[in-house]
N, C-alpha and C positions, 0 to 999 in steps of 0.2 A: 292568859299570859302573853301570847303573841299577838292579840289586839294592843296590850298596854305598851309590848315595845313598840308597835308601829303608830301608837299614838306619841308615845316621846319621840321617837326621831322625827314626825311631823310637825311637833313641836318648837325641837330643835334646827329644823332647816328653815320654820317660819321666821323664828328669832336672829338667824343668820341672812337671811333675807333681808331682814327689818335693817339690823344692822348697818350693812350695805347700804341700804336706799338714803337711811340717816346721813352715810358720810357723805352723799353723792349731794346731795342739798345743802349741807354746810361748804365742800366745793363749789357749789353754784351762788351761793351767797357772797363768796368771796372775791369771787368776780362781779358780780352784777354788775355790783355799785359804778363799773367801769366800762361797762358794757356798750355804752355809746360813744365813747373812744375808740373801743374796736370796731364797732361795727361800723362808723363812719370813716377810717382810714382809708378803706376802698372807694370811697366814693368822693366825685367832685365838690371843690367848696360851691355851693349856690349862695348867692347873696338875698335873702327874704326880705319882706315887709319888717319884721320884726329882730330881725337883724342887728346883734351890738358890735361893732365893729372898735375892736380899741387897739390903737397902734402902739406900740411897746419902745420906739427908736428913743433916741433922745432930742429934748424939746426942739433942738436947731435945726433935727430932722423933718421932724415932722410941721415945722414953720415953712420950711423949702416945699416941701411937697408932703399933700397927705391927701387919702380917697376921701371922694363926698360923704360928709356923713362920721366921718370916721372921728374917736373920742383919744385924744392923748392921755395913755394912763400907763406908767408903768412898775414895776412892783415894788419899787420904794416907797410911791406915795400911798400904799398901802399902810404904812408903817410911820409913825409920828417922827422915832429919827432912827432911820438902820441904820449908822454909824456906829450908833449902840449896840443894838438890837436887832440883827435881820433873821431873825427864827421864824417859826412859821405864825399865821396871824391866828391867834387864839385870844382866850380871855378880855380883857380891856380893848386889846387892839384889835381884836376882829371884829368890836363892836364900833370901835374908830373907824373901820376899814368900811363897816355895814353901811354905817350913816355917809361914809364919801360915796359907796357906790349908790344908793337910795336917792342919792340925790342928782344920781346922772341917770336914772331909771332904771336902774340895772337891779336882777334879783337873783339867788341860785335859778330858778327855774328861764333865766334868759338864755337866747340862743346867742352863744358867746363867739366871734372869730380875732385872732389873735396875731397882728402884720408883726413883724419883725424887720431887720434892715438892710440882709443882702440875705440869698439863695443859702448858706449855711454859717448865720451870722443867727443864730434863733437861742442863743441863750438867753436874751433875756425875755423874747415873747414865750420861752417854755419858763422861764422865773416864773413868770408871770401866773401864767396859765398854771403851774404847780401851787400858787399864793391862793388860786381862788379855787382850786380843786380840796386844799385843807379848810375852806367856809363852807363848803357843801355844795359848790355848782359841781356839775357834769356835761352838760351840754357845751363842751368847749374843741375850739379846733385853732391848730399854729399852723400858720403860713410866714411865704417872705412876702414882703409888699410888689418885690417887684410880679411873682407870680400870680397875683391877684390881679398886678393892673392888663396882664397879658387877657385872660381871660374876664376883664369889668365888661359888663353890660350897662345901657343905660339904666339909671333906678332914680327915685327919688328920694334925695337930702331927708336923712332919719332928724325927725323931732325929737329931744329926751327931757319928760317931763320928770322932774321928783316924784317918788314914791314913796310911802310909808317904812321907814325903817325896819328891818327883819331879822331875827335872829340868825346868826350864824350855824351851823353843825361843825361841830368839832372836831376835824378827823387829823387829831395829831399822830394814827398811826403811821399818815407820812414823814415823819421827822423821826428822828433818832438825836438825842442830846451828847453830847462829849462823854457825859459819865455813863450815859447807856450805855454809848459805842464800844468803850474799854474795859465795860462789863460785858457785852454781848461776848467781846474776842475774849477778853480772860476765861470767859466759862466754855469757850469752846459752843457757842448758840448751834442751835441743831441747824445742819443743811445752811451754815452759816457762807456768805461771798461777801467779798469787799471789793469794788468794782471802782477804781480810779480811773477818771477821764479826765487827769487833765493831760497837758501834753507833753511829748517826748521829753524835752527841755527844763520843764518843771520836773518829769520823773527821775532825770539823770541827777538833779541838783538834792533832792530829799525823796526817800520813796518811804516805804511799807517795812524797809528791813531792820529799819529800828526796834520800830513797834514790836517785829518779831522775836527778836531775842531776850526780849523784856517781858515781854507775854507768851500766853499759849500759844500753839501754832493755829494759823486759822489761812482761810482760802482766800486769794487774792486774783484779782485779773488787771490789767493795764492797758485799759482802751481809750484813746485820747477821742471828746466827747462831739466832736465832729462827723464824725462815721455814724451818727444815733439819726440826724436827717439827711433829707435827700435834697435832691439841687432845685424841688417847690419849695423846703423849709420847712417839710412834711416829717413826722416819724419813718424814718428808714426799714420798711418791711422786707425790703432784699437784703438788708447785712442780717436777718434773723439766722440763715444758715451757719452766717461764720461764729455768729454770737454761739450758737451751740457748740460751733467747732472750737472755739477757745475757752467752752465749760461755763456758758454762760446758759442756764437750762431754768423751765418756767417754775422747777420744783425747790427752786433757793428761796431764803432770804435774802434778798438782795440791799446791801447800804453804797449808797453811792457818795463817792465823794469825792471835791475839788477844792481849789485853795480857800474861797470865799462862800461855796455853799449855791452860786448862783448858776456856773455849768450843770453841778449835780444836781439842782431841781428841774432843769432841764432836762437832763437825760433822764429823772426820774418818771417825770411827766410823759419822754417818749418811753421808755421801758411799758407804763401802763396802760399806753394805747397799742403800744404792740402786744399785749393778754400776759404780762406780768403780772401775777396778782398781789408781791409780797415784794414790794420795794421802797424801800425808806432814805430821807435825804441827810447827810449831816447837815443841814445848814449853817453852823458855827464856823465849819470850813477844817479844812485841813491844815492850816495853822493850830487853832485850837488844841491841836493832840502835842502841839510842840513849846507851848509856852514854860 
């Protein structure tokens, strides 16, 4: 009898074991996929051989001055017309988007960097950089241009040949749609945060407290989306302290969101390289909830 209890509790401490180890790897899973955003935050941009360099400014910009090498693309022309449409590129359009970037040599598996056009002016190089992070790249990194030209070394003018068109990956777990969103808050979503960056000005004129008396109650923060990089145009890993201090912790769901959808894929973009693993964009925009 007392061999059989202490075969069941052996049993049962294996299975509690098991357990455990399971959760621990669907936690690591959930990060992976992002893993090289984190792990290159620390470290300097190098400019390689293989090197895609795509400047994000607008065309007038990058007409005045743009680094050798360097490919004007920014996250509209990913999109046939986002006047309509600026959701994330999925379905038809990410096959739109596949065949423009195939043809400038770019693939998910390029080493991606990403200019923007002043030291904390990186909404739309993080746009960007969130557009290609829902096609399946990873290997991507935001700067400002001017911090690139401090640190350019000589290198030699990138060739970009056309490649073979390549299927996209899917990952519209970065987006959240309008009717998700006011389903996530009506149902009260678990470990739910609503995280507004846009700024002071805009939050005085219309904020969250509509929504709230209409809907369930649900968690809200007010960070205007400037504070997300630093003065290279890097993801900001020193505001991580205050982001916890104002309840912003890695254990949320995070929906971000701004007027037009294109700060919050920004900040979405740095949230993920700073080891957020659950953060999603409205791209419709904060209009959308108001029409």
């Amino acid at each position: 009898m007392r061999s059989f209890v202490k075969f069941s509790v052996l049993i049962c401490v294996t299975l509690l074991l098991a357990s455990c180890q399971q959760a621990t790897k669907v936690s690591d899973v959930s990060n992976s996929r992002y893993e090289f955003l984190i792990k290159k935050l620390d470290e300097p941009i190098l400019l390689g051989e293989k090197t895609v360099i795509f400047d994000s400014r607008p065309k007038f910009q990058y007409l005045m001055y743009s680094l050798p090498g360097a490919i004007h693309l920014t996250w509209e022309q990913l999109l046939s017309d986002p006047s309509i449409d600026n959701s994330v590129v999925k379905g038809d359009k990410a096959f739109y988007s596949a065949r423009r970037l195939a043809r400038l040599g770019v693939n998910p598996k390029s080493e991606v960097i990403i200019v923007g056009s002043e030291e904390r002016g990186q909404a739309r190089a993080g746009r960007l950089a969130w557009s290609l992070l829902t096609m399946g790249f990873n290997n991507i990194q935001v700067t400002s241009i001017e911090s690139v030209k401090k640190s350019l070394t000589p290198f030699n003018e990138r060739k970009h040949k056309s490649i073979p068109i390549w299927k996209p990956t899917d990952r519209t777990i970065l987006e959240i749609s309008t009717d998700e969103f006011i389903n996530a808050i009506r149902n009260s979503e678990e470990n739910l945060l609503v995280l507004d960056v846009r700024s002071d000005k805009e939050m005085q004129k219309v904020n969250l407290k509509g929504l709230k008396k209409n809907l369930a109650k649900f968690k809200s923060v007010y960070i205007p989306w400037v504070h997300f990089y630093n003065e290279k145009g890097r993801p900001n890993k020193k505001f991580l302290r205050q982001l916890n201090a104002n309840g912003v912790t890695t254990d949320q769901n995070i929906i971000v969101i701004s007027n037009e959808g294109i700060r919050s894929a920004s900040v979405t973009y740095a949230l993920l390289a700073l080891g957020f693993p659950s953060v999603r964009n409205l791209s419709a925009g904060y209009k959308s909830l108001y029409k």
